[in-house]
N, C-alpha and C positions, 0 to 999 in steps of 0.2 A: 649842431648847436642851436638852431634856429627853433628847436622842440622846446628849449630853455627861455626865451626872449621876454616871452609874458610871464613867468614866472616871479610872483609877488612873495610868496609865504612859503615856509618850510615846510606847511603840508601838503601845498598844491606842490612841491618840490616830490612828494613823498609818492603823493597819488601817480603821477606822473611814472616814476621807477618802480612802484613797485603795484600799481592798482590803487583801484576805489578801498575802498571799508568793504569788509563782506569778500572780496573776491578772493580764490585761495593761493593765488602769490602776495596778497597784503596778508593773511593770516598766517603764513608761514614767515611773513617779514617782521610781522610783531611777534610771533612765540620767538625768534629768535632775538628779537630784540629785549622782550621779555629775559629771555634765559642769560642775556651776556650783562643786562643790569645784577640780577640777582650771584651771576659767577662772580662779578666785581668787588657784591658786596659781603659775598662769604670771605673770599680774600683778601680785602683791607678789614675785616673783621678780626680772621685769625693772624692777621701779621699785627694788630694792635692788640692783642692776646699773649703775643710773643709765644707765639704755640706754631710748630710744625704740623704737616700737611698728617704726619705718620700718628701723634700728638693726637690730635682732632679726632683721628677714626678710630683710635685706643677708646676716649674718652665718651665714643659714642659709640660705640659698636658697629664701626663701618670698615673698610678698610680704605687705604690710604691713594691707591688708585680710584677710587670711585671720588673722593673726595679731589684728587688731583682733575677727572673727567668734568667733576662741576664746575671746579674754577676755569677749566677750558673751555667751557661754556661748551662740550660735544656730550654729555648726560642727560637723560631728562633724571626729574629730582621728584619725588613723593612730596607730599605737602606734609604728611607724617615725618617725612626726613628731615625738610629743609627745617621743621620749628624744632626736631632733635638736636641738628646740628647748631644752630644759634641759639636754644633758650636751654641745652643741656651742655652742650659743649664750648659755648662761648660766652655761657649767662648773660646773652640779651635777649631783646623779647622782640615780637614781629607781629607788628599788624596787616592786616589785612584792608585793603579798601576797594570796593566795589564800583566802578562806572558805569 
């Protein structure tokens, strides 16, 4: 616990568990952090759609396991998929922003 003591911010929180920026256990902790936001938000997408999992991958030519794998946040996702699946299958739209 004593590794904890100076700890101010939730990002010197961050650095600390999982590395600096750049290091590749911080780049494997943000793609995954990455992938569990976006699983989140397919899923409070399609359940305010009132559309099943099986529904979705019909309506986008996927199938309903690969769509269950993204919401498990255990798939990596196409960038061609993921604007499929929300601007064809759930008619919303997704921006993009760059840091």
């Amino acid at each position: 616990m004593d590794q904890y003591k100076d700890i101010k911010t939730f990002d010197q929180l961050i650095d600390l568990e999982h590395g600096e920026l750049g290091t590749e256990s911080r780049v494997e902790y943000e793609e995954n952090a990455q992938m569990f936001i976006i699983s989140e938000m397919l899923k409070q997408a399609r359940k305010e759609a009132n559309m099943t999992q099986e529904q979705l991958a019909e309506k986008t030519g996927t199938k309903k396991s690969y769509i269950s794998k993204i919401e498990n946040g255990k798939g990596n996702i196409q960038l061609s998929t993921l604007f499929r699946l929300f601007e064809v299958g759930l008619n919303r739209r997704i921006g993009l922003t760059f840091l």
